[in-house]
FIMI-852623 format. One line per 5 residues: number of its first residue (from 1); their letters; for each residue z, x, y of N, C-alpha, C. Coordinates in pm, whole numbers. Layout:
REM residues N
NUM	A	Z/X/Y/Z/X/Y/Z/X/Y ~ ...;
END
This chain:
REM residues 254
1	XXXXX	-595/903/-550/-643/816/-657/-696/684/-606 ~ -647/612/-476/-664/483/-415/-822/514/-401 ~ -893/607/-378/-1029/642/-313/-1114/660/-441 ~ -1092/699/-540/-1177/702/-655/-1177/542/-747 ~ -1098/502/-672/-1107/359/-728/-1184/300/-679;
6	XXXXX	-1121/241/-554/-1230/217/-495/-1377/241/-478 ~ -1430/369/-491/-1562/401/-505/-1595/351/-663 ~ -1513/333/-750/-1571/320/-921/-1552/156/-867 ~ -1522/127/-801/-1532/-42/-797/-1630/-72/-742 ~ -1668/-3/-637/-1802/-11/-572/-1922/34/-646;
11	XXXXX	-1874/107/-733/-2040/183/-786/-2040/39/-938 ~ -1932/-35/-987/-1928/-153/-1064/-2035/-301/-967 ~ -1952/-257/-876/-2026/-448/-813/-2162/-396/-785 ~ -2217/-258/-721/-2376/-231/-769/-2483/-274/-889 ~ -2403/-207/-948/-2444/-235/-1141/-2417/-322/-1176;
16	XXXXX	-2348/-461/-1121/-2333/-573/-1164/-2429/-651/-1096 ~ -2468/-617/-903/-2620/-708/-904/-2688/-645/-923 ~ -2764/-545/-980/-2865/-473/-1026/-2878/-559/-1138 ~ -2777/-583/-1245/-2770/-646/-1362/-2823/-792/-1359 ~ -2751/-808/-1281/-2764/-1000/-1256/-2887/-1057/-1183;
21	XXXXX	-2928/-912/-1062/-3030/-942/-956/-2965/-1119/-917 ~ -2849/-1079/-827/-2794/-1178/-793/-2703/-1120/-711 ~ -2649/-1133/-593/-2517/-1095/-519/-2381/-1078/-623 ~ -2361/-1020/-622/-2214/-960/-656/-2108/-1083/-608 ~ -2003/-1144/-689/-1916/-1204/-579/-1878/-1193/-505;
26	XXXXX	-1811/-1099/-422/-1744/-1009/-319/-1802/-1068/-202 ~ -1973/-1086/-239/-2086/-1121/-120/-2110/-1240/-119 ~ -2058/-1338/-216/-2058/-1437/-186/-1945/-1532/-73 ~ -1980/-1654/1/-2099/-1723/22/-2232/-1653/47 ~ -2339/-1641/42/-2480/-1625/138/-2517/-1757/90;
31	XXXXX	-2584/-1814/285/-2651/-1910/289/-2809/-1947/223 ~ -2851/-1996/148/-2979/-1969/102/-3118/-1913/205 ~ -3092/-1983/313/-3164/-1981/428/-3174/-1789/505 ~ -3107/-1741/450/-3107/-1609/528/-3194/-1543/468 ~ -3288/-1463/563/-3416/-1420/559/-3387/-1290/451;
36	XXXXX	-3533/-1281/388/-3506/-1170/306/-3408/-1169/218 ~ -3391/-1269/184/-3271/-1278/42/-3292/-1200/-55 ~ -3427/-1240/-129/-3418/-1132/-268/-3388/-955/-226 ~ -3421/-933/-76/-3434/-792/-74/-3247/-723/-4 ~ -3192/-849/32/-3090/-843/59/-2967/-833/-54;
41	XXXXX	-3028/-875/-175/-2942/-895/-260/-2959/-726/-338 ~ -3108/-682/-328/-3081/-523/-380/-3029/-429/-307 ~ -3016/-483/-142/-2929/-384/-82/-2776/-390/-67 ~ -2747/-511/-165/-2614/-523/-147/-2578/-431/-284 ~ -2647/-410/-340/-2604/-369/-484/-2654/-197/-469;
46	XXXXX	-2738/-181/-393/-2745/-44/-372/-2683/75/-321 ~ -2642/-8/-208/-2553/77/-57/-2432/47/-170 ~ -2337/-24/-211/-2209/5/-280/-2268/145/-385 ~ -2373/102/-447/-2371/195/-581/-2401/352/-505 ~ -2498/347/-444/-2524/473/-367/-2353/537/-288;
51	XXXXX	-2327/461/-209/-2193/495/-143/-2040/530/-233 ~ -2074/455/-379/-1957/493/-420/-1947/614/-490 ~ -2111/634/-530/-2121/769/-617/-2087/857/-515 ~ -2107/847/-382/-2134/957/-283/-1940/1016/-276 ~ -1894/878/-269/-1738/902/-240/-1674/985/-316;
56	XXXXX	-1718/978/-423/-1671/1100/-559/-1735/1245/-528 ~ -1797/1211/-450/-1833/1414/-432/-1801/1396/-324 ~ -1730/1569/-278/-1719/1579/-167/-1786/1625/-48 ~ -1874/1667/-77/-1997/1696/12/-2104/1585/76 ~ -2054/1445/-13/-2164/1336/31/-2054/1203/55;
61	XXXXX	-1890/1238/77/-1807/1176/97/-1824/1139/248 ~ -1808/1219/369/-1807/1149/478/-1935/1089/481 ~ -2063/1116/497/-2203/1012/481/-2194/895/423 ~ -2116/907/297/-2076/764/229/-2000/713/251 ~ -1886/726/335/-1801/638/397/-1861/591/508;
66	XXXXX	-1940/676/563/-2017/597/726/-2113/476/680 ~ -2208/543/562/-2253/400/550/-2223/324/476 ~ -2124/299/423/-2020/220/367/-1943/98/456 ~ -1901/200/554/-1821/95/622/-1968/23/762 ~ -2032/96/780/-2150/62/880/-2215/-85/819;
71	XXXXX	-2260/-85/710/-2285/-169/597/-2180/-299/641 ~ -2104/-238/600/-1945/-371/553/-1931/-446/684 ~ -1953/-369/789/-1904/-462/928/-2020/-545/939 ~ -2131/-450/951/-2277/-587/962/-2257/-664/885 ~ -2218/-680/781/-2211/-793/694/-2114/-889/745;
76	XXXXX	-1959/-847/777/-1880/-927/817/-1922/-974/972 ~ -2001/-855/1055/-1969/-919/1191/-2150/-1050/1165 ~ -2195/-1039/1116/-2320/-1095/1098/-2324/-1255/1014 ~ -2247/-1231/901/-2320/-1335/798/-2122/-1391/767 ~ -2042/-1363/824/-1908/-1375/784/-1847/-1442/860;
81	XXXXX	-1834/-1368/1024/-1749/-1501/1113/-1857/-1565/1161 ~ -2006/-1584/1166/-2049/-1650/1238/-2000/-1801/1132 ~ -2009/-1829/1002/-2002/-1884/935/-1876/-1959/897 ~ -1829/-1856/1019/-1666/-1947/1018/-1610/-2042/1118 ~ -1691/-1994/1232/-1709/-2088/1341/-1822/-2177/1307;
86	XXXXX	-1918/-2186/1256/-2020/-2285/1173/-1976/-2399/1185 ~ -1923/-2339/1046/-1863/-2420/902/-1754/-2368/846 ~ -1592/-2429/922/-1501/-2370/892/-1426/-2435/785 ~ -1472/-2424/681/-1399/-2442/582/-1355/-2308/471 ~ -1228/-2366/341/-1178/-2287/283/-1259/-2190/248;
91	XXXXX	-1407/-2191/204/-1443/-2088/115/-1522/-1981/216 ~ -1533/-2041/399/-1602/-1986/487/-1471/-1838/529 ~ -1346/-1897/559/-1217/-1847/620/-1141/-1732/492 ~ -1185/-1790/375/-1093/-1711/286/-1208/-1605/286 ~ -1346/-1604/234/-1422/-1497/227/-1434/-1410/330;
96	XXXXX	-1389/-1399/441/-1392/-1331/558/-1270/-1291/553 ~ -1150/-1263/489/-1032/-1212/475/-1057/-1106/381 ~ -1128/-1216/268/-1169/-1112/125/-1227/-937/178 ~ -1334/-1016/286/-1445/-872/317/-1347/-809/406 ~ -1286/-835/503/-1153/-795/582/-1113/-660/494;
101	XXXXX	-1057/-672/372/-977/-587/300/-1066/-471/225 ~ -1202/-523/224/-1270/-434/189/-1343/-345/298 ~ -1371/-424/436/-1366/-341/551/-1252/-247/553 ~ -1141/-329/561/-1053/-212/603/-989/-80/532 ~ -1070/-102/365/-1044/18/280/-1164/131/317;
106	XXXXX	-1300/46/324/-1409/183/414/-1327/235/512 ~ -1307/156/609/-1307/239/767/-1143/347/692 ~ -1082/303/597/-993/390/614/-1049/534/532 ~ -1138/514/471/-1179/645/370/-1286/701/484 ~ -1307/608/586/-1407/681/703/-1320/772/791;
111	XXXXX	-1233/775/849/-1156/812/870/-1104/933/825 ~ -1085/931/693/-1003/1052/615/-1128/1137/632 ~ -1278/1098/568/-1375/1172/547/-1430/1261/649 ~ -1473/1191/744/-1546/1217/911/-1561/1340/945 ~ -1637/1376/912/-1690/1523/985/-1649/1540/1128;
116	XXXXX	-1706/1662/1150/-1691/1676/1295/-1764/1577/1360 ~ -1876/1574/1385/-2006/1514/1441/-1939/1401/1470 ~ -1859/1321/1346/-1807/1183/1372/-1746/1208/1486 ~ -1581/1309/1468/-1496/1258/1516/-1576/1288/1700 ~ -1634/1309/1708/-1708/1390/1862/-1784/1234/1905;
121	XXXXX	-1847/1214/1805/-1914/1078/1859/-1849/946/1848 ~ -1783/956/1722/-1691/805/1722/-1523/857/1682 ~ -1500/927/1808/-1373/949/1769/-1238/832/1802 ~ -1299/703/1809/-1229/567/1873/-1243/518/1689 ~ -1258/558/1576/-1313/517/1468/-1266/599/1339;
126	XXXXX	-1209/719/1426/-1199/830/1296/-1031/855/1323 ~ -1016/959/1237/-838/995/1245/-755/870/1236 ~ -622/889/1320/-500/800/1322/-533/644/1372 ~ -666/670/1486/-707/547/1561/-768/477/1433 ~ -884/533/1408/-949/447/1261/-843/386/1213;
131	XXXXX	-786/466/1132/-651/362/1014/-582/318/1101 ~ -556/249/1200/-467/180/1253/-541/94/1287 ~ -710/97/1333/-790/-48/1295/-792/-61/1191 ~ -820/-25/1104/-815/-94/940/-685/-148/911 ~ -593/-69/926/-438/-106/889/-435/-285/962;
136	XXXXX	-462/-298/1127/-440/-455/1133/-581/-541/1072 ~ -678/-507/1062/-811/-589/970/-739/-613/840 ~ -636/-507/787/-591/-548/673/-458/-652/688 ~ -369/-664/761/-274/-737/796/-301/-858/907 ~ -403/-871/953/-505/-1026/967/-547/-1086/823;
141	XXXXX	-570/-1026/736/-607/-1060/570/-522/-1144/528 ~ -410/-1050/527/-311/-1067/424/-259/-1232/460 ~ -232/-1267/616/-137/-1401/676/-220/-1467/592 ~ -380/-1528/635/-442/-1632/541/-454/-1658/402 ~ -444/-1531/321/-441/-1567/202/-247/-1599/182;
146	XXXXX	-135/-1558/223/-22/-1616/251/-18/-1764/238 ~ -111/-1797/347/-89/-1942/413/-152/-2056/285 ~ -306/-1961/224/-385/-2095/122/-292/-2072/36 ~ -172/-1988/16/-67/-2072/-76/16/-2184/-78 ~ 54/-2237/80/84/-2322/97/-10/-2471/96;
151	XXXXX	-87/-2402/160/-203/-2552/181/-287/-2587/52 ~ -316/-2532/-10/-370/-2515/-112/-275/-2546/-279 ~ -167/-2576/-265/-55/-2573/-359/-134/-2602/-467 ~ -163/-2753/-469/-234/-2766/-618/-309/-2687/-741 ~ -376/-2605/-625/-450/-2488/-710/-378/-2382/-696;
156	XXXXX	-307/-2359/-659/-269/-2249/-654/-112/-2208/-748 ~ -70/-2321/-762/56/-2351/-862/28/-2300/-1013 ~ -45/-2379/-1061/-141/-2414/-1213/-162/-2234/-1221 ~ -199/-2135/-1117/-247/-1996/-1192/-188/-1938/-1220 ~ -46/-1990/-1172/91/-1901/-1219/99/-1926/-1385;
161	XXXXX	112/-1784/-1477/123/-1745/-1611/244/-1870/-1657 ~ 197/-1942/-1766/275/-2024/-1811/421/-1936/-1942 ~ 433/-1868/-1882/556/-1786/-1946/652/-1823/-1846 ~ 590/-1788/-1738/627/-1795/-1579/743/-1944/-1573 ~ 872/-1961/-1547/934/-2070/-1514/869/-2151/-1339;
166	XXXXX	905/-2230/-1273/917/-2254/-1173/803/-2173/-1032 ~ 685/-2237/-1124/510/-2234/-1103/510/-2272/-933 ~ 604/-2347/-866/576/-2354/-738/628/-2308/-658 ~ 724/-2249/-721/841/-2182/-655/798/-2048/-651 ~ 702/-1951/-751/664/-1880/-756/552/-1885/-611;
171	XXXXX	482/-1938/-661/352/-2002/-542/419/-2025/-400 ~ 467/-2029/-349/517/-2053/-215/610/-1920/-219 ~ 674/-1871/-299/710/-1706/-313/645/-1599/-267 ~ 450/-1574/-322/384/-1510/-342/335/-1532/-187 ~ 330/-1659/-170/249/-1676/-20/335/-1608/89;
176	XXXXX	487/-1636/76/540/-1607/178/534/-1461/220 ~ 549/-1377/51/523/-1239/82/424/-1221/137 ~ 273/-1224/117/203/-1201/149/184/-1201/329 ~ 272/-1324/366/216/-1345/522/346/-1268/535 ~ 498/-1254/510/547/-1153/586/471/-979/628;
181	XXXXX	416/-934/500/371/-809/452/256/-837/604 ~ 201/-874/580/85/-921/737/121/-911/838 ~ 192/-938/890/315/-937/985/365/-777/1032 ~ 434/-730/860/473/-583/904/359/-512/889 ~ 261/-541/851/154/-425/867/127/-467/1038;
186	XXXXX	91/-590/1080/72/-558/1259/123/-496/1331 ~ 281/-515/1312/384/-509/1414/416/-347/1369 ~ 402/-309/1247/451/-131/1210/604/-118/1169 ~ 653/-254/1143/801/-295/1074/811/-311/957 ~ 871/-154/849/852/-125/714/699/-147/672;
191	XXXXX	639/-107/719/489/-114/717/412/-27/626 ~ 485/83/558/430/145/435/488/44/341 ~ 587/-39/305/642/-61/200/555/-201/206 ~ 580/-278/281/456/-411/332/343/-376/218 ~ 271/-256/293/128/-223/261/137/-191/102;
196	XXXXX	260/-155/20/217/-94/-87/237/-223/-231 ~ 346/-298/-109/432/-427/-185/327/-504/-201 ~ 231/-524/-106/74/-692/-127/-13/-599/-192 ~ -53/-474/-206/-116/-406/-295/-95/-437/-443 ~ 34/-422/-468/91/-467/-583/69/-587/-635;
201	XXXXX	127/-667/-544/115/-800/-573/-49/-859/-639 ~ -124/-793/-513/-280/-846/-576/-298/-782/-691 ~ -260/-697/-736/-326/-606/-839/-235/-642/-969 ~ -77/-736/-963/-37/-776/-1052/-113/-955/-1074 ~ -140/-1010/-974/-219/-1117/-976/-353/-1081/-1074;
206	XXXXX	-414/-1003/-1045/-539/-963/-1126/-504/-966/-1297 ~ -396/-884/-1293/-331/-832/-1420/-297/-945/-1515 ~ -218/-1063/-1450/-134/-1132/-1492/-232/-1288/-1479 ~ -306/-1328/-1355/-358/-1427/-1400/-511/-1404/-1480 ~ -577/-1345/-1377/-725/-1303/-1433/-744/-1265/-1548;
211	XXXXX	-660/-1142/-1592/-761/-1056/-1674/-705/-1185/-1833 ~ -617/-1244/-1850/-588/-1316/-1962/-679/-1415/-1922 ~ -749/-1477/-1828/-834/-1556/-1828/-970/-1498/-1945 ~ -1010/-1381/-1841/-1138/-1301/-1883/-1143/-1295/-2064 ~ -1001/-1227/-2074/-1001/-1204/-2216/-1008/-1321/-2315;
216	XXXXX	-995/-1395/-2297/-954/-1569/-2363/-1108/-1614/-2335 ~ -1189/-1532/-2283/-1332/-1649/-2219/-1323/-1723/-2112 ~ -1368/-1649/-1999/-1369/-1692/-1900/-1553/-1760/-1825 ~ -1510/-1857/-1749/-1675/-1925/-1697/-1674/-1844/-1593 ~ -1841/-1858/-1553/-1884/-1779/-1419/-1782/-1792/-1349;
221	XXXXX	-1711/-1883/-1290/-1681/-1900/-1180/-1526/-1837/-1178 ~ -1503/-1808/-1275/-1362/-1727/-1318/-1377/-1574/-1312 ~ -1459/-1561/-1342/-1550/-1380/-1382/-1552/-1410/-1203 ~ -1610/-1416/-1180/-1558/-1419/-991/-1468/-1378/-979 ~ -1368/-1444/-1004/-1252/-1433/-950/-1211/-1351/-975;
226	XXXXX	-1201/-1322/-1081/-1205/-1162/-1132/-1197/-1060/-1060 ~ -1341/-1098/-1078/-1446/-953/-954/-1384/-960/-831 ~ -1366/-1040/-791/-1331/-1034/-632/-1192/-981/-652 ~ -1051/-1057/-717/-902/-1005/-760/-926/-842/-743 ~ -1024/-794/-856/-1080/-636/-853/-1034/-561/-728;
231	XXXXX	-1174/-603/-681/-1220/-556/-554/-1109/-559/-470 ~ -1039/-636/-441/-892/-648/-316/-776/-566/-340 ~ -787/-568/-529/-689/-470/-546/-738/-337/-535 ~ -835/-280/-494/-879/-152/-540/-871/-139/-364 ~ -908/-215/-261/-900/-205/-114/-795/-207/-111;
236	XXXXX	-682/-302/-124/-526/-292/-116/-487/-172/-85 ~ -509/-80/-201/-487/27/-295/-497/164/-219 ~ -684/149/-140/-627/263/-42/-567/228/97 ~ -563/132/146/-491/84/250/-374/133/244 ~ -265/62/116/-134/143/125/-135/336/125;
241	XXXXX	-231/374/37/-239/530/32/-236/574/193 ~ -290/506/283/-309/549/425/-161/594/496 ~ -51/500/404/45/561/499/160/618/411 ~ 58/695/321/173/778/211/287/903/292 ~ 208/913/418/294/1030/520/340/958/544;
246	XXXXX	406/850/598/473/769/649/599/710/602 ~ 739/722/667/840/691/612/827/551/550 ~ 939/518/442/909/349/365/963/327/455 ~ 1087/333/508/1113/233/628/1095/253/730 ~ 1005/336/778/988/366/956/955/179/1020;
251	XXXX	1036/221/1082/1009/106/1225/917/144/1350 ~ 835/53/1399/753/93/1516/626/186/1517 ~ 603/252/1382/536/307/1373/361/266/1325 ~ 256/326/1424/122/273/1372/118/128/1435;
END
């Protein structure tokens, strides 16, 4: 189920810049200056929409995970860390975590998918090796968004649901999980339960702060947040599925 989500989330942020003829949030920052913008912005909305329909059939599943995740790295290794060594600020460092989690949900459906041909030519990319690069791309993610709970308090206090008692206490709660869960996804210490526990978490964050935003009327810049909350929970999502064989508490493992 983690994989049909994901692809219906992807074939959404298509149809949302097709709609907008505008980058999708997910893809945001882009610098204005990068060449071919308008034509960059229909291939950002294409390759998801094309790739996610593909993920739902199974005959056009491994092709669409290759260029799915082929896609996702040029983007991150191209327009993502260069921009972080740039210009390292919050919105340079957090968006390169964001795409992190969505890298590391392709390469893991690349992986599952991979034909032969793959595993013969990129077999450093496919099987157990693949998800165990994605598995730490995803637990490099997880520490920084951990940490802008701490550094970040001010904003990050206030999104906690005002039902919610003890808004900072929560907030320095949420962070800490997050960077332990990071941690055991590197090291392979309770590392299915890690992976399924920050899955959760983002996807109750979505639930609990976002979507009562959205519903109440939310501004552009909230509908973002949204979209992006989405998107991490739906990557989360197959990340943890990756180690459904996997004992909840195995130690050392992966």
């Amino acid at each position: 189920m983690g994989h049909a989500a994901f692809a219906a989330t992807m074939i959404g942020l298509g149809i949302l810049g097709l709609i907008k003829r505008e980058f999708a949030p997910i893809w945001e920052p882009v610098p204005r200056g990068v060449p071919a913008r308008s034509m960059l912005i229909y291939l950002c909305a294409l390759v998801p929409l094309a790739s996610g329909i593909g993920l739902l059939w199974q005959r056009a599943a491994a092709a669409s995970a290759r260029v799915l995740l082929a896609f996702l790295l040029l983007w991150m290794l191209l327009l993502r860390l260069p921009l972080v060594v740039i210009s390292f600020a919050v919105n340079t460092w957090y968006s390169s975590c964001q795409t992190a989690v969505i890298v590391a949900a392709a390469w893991v459906l690349y992986a599952w998918f991979a034909a032969d041909r793959d595993r013969q030519r990129f077999g450093f990319a496919t099987g157990d090796k693949g998800v165990r690069i994605a598995s730490v791309l995803y637990g490099l993610a997880l520490i920084p968004f951990g940490l802008a709970h701490f550094l970040y308090l001010q904003a990050t206090a206030p999104l906690v649901p005002a039902w919610l008692p003890a808004h900072v206490a929560w907030a320095y709660f949420t962070g800490g999980t997050f960077v332990a869960a990071g941690i055991a996804v590197l090291i392979g210490v309770y590392a299915r339960l890690a992976a399924r526990l920050s899955a959760l978490q983002i996807g109750l964050f979505t639930l609990l702060v976002w979507v009562p935003v959205v519903v109440s009327g939310a501004n552009a810049s909230q509908w973002a947040e949204f979209v992006v909350s989405w998107a991490l929970t739906a990557g989360g999502w197959v990340v943890a599925d990756s180690y459904r064989d996997m004992p909840w508490f195995a130690v050392g493992q992966r």
